[in-house]
mmCIF file of the N, C-alpha and C atoms, coordinates in Angstrom:
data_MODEL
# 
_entry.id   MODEL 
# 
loop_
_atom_site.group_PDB 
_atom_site.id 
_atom_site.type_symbol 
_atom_site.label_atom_id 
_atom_site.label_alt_id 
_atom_site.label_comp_id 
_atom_site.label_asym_id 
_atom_site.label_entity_id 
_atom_site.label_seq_id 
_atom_site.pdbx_PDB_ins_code 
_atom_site.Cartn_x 
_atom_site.Cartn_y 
_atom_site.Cartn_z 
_atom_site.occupancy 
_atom_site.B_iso_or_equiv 
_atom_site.pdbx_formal_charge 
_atom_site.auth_seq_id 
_atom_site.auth_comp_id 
_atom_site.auth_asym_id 
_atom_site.auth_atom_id 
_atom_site.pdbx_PDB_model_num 
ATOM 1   N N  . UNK A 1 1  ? 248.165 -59.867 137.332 1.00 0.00 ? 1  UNK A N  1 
ATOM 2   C CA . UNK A 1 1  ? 249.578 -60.007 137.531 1.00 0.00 ? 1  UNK A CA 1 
ATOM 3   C C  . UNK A 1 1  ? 249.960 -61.460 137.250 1.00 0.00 ? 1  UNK A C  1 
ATOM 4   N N  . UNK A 1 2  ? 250.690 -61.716 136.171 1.00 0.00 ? 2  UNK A N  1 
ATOM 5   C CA . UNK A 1 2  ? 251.072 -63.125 135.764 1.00 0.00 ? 2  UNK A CA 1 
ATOM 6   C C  . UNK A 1 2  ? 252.643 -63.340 136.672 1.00 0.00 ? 2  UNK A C  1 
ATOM 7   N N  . UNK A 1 3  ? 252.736 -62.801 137.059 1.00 0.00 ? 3  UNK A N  1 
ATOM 8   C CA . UNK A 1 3  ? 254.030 -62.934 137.910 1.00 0.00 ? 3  UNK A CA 1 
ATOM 9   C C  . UNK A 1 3  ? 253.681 -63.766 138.876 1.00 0.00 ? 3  UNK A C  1 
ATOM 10  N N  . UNK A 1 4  ? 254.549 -64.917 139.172 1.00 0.00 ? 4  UNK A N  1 
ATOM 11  C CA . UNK A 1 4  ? 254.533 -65.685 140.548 1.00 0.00 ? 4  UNK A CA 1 
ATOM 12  C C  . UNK A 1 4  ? 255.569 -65.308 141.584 1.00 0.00 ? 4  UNK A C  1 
ATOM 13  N N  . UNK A 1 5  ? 255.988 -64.194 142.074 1.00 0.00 ? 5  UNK A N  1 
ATOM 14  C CA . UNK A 1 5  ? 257.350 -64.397 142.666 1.00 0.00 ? 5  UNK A CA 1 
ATOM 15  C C  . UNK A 1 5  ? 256.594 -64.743 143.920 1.00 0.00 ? 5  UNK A C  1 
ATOM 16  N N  . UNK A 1 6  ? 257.680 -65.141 144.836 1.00 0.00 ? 6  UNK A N  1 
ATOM 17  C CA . UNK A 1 6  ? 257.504 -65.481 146.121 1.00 0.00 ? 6  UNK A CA 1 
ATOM 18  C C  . UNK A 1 6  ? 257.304 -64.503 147.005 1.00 0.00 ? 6  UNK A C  1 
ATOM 19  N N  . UNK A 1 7  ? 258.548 -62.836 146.523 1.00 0.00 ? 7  UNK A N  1 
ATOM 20  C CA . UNK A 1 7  ? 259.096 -61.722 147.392 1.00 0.00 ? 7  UNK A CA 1 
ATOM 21  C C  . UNK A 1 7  ? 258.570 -60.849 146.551 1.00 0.00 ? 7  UNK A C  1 
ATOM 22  N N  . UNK A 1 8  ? 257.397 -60.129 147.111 1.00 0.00 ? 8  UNK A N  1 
ATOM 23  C CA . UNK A 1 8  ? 256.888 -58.567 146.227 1.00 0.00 ? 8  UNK A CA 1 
ATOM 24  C C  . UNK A 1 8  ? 256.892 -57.202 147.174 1.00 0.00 ? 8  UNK A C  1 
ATOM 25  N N  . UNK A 1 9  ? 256.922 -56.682 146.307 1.00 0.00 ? 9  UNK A N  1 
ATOM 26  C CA . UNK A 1 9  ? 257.117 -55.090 146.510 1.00 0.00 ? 9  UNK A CA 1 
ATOM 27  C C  . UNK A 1 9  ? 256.065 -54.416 147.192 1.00 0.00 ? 9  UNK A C  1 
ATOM 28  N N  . UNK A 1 10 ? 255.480 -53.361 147.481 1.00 0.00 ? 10 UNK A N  1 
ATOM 29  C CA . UNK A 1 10 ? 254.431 -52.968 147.875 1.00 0.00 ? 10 UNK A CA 1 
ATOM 30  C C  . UNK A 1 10 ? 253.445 -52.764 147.043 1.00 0.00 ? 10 UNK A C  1 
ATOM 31  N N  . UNK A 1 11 ? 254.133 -52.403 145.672 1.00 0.00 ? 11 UNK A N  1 
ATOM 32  C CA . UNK A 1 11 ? 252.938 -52.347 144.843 1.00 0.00 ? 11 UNK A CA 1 
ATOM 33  C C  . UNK A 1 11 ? 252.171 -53.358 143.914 1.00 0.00 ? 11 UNK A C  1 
ATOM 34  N N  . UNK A 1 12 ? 253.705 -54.472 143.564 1.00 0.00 ? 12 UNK A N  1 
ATOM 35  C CA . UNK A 1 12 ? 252.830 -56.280 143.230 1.00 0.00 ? 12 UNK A CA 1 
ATOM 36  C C  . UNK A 1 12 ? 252.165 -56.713 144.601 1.00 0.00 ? 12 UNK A C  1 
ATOM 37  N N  . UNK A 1 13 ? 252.259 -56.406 145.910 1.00 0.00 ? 13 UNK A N  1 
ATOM 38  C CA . UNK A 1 13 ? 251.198 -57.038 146.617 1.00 0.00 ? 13 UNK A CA 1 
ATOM 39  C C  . UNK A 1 13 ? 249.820 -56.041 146.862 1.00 0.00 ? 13 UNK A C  1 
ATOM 40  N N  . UNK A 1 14 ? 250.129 -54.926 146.765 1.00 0.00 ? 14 UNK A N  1 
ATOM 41  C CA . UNK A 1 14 ? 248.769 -54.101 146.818 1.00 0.00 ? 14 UNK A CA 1 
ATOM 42  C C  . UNK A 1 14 ? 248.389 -54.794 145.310 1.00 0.00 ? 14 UNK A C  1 
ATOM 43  N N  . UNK A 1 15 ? 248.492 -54.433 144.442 1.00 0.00 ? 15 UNK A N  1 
ATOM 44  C CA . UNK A 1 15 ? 247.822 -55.445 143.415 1.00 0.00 ? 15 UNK A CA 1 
ATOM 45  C C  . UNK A 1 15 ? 247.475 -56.918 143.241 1.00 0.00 ? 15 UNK A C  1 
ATOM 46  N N  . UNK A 1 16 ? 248.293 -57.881 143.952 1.00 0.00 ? 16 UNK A N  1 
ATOM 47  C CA . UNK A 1 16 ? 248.045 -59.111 144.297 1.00 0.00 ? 16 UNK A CA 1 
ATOM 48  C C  . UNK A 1 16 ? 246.712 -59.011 145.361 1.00 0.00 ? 16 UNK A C  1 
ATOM 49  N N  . UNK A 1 17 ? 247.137 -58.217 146.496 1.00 0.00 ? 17 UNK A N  1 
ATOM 50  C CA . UNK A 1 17 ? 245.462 -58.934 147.795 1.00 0.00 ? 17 UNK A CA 1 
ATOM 51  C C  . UNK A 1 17 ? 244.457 -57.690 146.772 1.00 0.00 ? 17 UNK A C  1 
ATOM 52  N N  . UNK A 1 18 ? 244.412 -56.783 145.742 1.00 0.00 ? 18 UNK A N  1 
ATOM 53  C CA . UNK A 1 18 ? 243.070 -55.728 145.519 1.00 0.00 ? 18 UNK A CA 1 
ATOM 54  C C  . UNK A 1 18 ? 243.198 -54.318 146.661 1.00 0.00 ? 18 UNK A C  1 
ATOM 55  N N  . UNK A 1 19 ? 244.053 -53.956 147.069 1.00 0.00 ? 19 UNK A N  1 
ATOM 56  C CA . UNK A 1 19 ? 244.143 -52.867 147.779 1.00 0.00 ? 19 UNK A CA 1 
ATOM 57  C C  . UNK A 1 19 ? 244.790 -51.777 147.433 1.00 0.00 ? 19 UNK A C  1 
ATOM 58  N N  . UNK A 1 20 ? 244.487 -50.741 148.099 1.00 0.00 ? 20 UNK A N  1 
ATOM 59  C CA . UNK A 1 20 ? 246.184 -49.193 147.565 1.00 0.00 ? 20 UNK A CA 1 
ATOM 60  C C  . UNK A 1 20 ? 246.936 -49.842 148.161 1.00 0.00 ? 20 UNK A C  1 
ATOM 61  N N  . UNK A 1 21 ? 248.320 -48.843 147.718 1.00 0.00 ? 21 UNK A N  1 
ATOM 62  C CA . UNK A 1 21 ? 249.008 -49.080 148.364 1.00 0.00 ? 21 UNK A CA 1 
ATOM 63  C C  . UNK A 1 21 ? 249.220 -48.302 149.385 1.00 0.00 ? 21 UNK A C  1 
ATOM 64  N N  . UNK A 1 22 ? 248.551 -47.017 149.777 1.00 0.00 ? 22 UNK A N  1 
ATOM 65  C CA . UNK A 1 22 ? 248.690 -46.547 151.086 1.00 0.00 ? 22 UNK A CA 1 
ATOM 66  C C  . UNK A 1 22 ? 247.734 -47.444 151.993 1.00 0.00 ? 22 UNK A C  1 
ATOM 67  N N  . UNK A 1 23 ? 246.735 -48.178 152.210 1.00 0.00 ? 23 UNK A N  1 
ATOM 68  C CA . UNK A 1 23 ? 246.046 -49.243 152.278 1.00 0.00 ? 23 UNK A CA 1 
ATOM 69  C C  . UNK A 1 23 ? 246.978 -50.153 152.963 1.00 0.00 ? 23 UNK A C  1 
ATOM 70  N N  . UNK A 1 24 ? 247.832 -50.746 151.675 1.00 0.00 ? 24 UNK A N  1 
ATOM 71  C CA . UNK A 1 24 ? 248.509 -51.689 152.731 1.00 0.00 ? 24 UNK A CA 1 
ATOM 72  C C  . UNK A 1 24 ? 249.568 -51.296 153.221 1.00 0.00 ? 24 UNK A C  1 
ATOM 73  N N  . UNK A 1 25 ? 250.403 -50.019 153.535 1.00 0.00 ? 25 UNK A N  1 
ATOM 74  C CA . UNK A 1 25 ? 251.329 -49.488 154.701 1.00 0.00 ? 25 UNK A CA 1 
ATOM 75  C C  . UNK A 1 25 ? 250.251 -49.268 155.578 1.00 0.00 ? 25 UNK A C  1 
ATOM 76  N N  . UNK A 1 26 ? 249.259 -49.005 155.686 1.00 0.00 ? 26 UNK A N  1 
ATOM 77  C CA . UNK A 1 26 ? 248.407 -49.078 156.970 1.00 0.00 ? 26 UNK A CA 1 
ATOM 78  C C  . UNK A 1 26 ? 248.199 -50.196 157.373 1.00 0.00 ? 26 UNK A C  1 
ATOM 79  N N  . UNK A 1 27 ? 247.669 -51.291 156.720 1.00 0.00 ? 27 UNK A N  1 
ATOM 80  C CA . UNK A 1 27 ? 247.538 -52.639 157.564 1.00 0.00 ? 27 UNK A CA 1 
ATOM 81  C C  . UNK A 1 27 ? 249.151 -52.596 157.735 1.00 0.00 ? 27 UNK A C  1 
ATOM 82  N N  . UNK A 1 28 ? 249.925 -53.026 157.376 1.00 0.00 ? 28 UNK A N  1 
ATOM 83  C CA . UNK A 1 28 ? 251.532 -52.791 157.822 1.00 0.00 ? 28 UNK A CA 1 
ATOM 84  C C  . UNK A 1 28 ? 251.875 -52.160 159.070 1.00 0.00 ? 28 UNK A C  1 
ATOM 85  N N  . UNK A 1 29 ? 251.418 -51.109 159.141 1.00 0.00 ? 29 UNK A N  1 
ATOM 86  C CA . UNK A 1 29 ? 251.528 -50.270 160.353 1.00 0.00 ? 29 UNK A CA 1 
ATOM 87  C C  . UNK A 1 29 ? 250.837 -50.531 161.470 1.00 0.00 ? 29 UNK A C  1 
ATOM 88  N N  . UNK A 1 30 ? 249.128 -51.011 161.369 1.00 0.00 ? 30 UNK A N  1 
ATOM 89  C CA . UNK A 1 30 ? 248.429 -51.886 162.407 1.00 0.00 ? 30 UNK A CA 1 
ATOM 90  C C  . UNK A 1 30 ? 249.093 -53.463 162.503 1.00 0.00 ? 30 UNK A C  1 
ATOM 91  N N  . UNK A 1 31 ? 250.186 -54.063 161.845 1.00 0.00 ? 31 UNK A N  1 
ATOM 92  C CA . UNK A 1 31 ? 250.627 -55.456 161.976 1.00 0.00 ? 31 UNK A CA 1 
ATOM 93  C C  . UNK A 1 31 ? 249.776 -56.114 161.594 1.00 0.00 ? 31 UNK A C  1 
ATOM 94  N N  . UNK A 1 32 ? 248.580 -55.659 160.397 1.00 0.00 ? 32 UNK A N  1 
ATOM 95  C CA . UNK A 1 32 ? 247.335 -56.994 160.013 1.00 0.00 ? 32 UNK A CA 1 
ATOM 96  C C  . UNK A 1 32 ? 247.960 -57.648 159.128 1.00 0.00 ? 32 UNK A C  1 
ATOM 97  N N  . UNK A 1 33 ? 248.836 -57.044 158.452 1.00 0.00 ? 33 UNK A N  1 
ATOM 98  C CA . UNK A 1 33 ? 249.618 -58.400 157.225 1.00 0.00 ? 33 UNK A CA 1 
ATOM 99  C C  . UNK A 1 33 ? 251.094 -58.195 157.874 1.00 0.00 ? 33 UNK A C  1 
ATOM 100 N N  . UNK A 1 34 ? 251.862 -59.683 157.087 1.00 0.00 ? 34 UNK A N  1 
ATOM 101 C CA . UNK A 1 34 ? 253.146 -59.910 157.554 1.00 0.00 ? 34 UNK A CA 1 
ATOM 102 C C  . UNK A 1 34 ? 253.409 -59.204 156.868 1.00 0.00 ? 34 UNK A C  1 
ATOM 103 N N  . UNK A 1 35 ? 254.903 -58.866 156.923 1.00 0.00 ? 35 UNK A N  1 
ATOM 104 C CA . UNK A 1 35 ? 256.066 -58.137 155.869 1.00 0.00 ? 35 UNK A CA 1 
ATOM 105 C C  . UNK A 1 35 ? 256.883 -57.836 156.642 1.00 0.00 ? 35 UNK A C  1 
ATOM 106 N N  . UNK A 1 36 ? 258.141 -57.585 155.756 1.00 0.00 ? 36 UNK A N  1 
ATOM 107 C CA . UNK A 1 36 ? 259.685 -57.370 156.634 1.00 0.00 ? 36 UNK A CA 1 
ATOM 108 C C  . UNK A 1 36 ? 259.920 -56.044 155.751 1.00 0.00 ? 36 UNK A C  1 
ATOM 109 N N  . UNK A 1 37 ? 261.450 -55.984 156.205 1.00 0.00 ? 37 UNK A N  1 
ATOM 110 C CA . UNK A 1 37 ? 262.137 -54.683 155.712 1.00 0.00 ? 37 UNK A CA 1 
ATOM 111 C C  . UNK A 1 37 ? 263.111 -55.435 155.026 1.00 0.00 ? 37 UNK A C  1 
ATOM 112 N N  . UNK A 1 38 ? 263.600 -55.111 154.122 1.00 0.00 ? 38 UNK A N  1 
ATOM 113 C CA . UNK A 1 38 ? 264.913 -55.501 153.270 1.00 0.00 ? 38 UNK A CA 1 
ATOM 114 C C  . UNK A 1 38 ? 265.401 -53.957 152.857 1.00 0.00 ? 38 UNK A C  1 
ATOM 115 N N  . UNK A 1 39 ? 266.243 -53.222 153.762 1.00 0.00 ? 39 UNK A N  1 
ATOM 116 C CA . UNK A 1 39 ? 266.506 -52.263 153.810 1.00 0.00 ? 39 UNK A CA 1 
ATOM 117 C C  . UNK A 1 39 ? 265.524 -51.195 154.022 1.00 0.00 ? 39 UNK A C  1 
ATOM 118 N N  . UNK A 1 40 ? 265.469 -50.022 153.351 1.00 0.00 ? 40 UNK A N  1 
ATOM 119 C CA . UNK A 1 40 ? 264.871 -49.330 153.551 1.00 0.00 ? 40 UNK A CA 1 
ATOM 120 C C  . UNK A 1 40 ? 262.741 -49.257 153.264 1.00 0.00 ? 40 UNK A C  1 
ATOM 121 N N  . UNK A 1 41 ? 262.959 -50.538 152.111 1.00 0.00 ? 41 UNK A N  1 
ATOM 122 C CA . UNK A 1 41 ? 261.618 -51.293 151.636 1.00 0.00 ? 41 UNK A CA 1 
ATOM 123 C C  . UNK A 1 41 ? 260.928 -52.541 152.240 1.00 0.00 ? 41 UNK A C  1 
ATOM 124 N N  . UNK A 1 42 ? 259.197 -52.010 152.208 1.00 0.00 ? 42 UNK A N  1 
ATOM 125 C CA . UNK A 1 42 ? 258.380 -53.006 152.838 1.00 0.00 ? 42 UNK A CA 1 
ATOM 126 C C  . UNK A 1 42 ? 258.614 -54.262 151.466 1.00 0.00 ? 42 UNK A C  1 
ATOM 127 N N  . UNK A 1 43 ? 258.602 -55.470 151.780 1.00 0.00 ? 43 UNK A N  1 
ATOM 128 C CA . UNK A 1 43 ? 258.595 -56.859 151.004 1.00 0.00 ? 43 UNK A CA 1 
ATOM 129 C C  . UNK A 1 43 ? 257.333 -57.633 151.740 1.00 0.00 ? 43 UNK A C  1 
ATOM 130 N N  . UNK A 1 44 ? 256.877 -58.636 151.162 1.00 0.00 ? 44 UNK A N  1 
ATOM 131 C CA . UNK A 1 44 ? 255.770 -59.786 151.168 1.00 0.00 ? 44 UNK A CA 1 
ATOM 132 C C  . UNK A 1 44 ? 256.097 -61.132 150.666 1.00 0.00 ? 44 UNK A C  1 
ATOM 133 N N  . UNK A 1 45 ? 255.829 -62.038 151.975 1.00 0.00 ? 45 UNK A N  1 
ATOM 134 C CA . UNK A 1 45 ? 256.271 -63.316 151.075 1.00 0.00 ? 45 UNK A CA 1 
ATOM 135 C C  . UNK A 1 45 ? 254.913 -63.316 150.216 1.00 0.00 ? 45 UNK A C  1 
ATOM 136 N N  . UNK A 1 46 ? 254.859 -64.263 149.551 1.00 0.00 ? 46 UNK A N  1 
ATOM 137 C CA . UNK A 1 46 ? 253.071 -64.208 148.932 1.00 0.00 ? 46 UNK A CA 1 
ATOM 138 C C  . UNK A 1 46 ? 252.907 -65.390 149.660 1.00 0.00 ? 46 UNK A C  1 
ATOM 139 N N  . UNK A 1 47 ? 253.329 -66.570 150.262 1.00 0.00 ? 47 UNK A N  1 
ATOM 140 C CA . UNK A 1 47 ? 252.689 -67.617 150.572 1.00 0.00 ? 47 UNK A CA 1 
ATOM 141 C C  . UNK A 1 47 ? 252.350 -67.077 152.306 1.00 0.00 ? 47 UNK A C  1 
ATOM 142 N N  . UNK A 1 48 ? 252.880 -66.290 152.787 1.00 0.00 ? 48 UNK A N  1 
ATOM 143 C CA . UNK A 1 48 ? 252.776 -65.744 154.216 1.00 0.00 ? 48 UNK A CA 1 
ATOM 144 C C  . UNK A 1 48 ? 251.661 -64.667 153.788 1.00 0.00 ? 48 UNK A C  1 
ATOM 145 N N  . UNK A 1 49 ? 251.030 -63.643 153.072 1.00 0.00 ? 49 UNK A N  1 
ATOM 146 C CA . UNK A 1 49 ? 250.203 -63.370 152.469 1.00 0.00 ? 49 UNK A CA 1 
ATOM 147 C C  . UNK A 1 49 ? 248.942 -63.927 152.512 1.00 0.00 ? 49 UNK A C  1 
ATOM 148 N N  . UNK A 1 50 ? 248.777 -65.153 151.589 1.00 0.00 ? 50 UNK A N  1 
ATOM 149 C CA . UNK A 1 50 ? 247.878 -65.474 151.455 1.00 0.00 ? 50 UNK A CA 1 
ATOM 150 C C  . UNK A 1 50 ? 247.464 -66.466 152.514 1.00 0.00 ? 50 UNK A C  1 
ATOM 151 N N  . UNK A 1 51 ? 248.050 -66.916 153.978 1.00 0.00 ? 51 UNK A N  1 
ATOM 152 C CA . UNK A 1 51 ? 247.783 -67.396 154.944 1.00 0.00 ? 51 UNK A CA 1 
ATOM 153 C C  . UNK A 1 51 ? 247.256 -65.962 155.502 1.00 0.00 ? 51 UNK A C  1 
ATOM 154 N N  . UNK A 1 52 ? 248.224 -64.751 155.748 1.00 0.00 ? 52 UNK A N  1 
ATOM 155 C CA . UNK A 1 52 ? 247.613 -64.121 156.817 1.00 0.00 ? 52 UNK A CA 1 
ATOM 156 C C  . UNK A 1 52 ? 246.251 -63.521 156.446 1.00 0.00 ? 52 UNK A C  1 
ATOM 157 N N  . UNK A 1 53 ? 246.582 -62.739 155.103 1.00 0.00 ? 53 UNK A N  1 
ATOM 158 C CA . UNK A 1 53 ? 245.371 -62.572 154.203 1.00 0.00 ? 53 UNK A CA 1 
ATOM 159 C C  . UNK A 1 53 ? 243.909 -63.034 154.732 1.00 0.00 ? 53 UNK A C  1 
ATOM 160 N N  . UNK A 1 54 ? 243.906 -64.175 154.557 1.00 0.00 ? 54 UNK A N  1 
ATOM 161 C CA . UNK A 1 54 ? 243.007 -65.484 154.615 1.00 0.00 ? 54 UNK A CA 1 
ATOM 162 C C  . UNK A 1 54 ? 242.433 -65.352 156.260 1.00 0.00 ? 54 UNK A C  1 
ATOM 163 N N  . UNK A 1 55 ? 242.942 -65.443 157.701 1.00 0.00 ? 55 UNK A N  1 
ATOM 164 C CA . UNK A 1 55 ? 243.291 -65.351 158.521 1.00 0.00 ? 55 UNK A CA 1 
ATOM 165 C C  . UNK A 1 55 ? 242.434 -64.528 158.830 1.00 0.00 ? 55 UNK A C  1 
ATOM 166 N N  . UNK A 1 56 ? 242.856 -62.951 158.640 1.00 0.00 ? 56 UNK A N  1 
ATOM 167 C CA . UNK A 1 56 ? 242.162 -61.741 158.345 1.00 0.00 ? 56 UNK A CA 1 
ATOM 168 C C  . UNK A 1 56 ? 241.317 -60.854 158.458 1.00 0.00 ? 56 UNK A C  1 
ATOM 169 N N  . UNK A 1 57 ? 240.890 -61.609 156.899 1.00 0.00 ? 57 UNK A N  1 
ATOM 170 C CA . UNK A 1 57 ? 239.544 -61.226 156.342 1.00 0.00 ? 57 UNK A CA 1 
ATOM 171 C C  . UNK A 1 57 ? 238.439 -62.332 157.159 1.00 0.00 ? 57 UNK A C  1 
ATOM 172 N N  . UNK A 1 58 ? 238.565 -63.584 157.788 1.00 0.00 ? 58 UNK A N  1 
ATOM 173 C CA . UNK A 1 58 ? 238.029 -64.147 158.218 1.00 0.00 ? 58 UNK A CA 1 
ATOM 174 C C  . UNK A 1 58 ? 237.611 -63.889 159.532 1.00 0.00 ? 58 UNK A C  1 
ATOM 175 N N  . UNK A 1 59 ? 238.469 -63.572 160.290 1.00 0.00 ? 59 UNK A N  1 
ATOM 176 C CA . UNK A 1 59 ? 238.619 -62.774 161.387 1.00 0.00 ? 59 UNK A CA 1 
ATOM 177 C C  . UNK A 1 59 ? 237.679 -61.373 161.886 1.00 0.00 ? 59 UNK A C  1 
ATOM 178 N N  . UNK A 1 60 ? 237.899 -60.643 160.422 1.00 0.00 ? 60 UNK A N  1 
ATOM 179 C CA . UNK A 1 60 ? 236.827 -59.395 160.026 1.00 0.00 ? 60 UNK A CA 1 
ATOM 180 C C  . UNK A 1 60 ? 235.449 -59.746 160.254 1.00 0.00 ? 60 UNK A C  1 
ATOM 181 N N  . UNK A 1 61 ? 235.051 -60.414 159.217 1.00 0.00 ? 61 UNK A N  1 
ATOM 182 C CA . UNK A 1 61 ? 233.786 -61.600 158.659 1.00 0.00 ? 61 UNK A CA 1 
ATOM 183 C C  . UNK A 1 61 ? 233.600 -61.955 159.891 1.00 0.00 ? 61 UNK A C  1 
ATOM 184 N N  . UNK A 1 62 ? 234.006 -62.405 160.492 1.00 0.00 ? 62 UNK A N  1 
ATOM 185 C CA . UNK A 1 62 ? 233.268 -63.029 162.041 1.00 0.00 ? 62 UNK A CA 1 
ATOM 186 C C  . UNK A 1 62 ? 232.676 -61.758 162.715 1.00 0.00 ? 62 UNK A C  1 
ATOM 187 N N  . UNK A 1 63 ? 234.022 -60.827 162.923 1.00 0.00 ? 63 UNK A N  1 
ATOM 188 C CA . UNK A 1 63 ? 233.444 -59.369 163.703 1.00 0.00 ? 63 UNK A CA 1 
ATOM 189 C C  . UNK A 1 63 ? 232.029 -58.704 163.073 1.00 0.00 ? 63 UNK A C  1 
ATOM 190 N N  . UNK A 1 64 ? 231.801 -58.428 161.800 1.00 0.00 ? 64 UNK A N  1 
ATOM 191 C CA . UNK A 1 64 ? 231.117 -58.350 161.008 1.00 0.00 ? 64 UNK A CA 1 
ATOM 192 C C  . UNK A 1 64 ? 230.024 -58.548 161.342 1.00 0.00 ? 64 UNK A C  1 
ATOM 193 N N  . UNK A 1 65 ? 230.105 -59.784 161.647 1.00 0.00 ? 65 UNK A N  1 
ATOM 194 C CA . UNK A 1 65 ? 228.742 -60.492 161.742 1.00 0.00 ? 65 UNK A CA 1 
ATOM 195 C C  . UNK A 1 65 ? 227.967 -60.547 162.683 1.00 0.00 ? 65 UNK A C  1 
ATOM 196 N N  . UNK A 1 66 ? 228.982 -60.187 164.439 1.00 0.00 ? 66 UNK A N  1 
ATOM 197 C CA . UNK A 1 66 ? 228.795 -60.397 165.461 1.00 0.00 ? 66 UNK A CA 1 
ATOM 198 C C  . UNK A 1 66 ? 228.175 -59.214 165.564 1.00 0.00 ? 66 UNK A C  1 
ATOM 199 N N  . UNK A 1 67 ? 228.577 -58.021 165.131 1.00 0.00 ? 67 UNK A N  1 
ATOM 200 C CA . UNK A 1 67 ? 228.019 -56.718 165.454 1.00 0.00 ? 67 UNK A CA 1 
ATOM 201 C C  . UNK A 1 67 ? 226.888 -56.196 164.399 1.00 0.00 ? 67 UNK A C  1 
ATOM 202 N N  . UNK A 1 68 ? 226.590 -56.898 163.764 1.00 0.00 ? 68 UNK A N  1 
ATOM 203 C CA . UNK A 1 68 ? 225.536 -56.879 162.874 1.00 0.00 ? 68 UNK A CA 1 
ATOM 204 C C  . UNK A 1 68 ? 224.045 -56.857 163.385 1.00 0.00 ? 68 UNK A C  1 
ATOM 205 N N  . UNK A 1 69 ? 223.433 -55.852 163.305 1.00 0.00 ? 69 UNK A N  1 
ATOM 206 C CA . UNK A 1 69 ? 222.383 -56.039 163.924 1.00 0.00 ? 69 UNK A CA 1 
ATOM 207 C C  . UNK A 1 69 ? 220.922 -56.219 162.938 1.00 0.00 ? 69 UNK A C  1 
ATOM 208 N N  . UNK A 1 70 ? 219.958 -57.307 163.259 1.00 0.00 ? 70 UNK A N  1 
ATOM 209 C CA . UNK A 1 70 ? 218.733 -57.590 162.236 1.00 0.00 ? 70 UNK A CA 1 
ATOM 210 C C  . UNK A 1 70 ? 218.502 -56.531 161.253 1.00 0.00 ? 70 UNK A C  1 
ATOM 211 N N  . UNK A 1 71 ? 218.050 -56.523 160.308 1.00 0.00 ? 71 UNK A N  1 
ATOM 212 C CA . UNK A 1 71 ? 217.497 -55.613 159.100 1.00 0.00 ? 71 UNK A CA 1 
ATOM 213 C C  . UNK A 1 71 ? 216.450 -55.403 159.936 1.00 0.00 ? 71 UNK A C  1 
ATOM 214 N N  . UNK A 1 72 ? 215.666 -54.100 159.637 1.00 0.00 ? 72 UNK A N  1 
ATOM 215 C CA . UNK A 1 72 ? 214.422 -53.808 159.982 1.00 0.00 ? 72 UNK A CA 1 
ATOM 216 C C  . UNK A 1 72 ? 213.580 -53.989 158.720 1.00 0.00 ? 72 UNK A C  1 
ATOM 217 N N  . UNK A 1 73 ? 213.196 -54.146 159.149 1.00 0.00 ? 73 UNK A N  1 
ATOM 218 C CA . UNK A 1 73 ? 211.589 -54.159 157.557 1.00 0.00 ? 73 UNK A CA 1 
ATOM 219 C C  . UNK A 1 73 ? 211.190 -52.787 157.336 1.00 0.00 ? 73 UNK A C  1 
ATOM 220 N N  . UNK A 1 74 ? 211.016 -52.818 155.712 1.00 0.00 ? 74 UNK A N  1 
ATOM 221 C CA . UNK A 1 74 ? 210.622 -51.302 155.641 1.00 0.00 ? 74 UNK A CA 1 
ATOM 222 C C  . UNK A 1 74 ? 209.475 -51.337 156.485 1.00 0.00 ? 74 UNK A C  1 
ATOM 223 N N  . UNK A 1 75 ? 208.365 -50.032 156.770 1.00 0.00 ? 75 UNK A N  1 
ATOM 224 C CA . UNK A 1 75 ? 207.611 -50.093 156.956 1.00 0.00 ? 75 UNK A CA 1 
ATOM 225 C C  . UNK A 1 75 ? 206.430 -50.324 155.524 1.00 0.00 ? 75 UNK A C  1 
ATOM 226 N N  . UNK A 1 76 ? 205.264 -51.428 156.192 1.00 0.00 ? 76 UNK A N  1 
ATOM 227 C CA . UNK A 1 76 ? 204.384 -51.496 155.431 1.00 0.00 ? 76 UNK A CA 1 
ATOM 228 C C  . UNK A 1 76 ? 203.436 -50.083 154.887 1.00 0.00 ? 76 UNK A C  1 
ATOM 229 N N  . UNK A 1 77 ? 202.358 -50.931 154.365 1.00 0.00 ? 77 UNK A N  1 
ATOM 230 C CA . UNK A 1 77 ? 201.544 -49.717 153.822 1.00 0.00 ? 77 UNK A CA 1 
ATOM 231 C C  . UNK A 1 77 ? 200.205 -49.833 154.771 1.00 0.00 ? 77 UNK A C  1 
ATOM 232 N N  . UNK A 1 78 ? 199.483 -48.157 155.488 1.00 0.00 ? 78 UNK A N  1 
ATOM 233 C CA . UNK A 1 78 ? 198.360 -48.277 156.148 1.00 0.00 ? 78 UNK A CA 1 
ATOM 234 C C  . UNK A 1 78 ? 197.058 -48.685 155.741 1.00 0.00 ? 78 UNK A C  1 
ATOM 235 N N  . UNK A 1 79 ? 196.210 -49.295 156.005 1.00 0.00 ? 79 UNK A N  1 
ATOM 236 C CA . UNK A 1 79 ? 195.171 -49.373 155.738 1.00 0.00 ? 79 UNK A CA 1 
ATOM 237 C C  . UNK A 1 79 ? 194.389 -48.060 156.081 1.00 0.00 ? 79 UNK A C  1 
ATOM 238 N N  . UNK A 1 80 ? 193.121 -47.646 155.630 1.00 0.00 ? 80 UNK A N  1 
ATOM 239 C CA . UNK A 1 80 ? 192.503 -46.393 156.337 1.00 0.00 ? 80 UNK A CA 1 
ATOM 240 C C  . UNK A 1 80 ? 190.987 -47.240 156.190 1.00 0.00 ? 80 UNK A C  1 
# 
C-alpha cells in the first residue's frame, strides 16, 4: 500500500497491520486496537495504530513467553 493517509478504512488498515478484516473488527470489538466511528464506519488513525499495534504485539510476546513451557528433547536412541 503506497498510500500514506493518516485516516483508513477497515480494509487499508487490515492491509496496513497484515490481518482480515474480520480479524480486525474483532480486535475492535475486544478494544486491542484504537479506532472510532465516523458514522456508521470503523476508521484508524495510522499513527495511533502503529503505537497501539506496537504496544500489543509486545504485550502478546511477553504473555507468550511467560506461558511457554521448556522444549522437551526428543527422546534419544536405546542402547541394547
Amino acid at each position: 500500500m503506497a498510500d500514506s493517509r493518516e485516516v483508513m478504512n477497515i480494509r487499508q488498515a487490515s492491509q496496513y497491520l497484515g490481518v482480515s478484516p474480520d480479524t480486525l473488527y474483532k480486535y475492535v470489538g475486544e478494544q486491542k486496537i484504537p479506532a472510532f466511528k465516523l458514522g456508521n464506519r470503523w476508521r484508524f488513525k495510522k499513527s495511533r495504530l502503529d503505537r497501539g499495534w506496537k504496544r500489543s504485539r509486545a504485550r502478546w510476546n511477553r504473555r507468550r513467553n511467560a506461558n511457554r513451557r521448556p522444549r522437551r528433547k526428543p527422546p534419544g536412541k536405546f542402547e541394547l
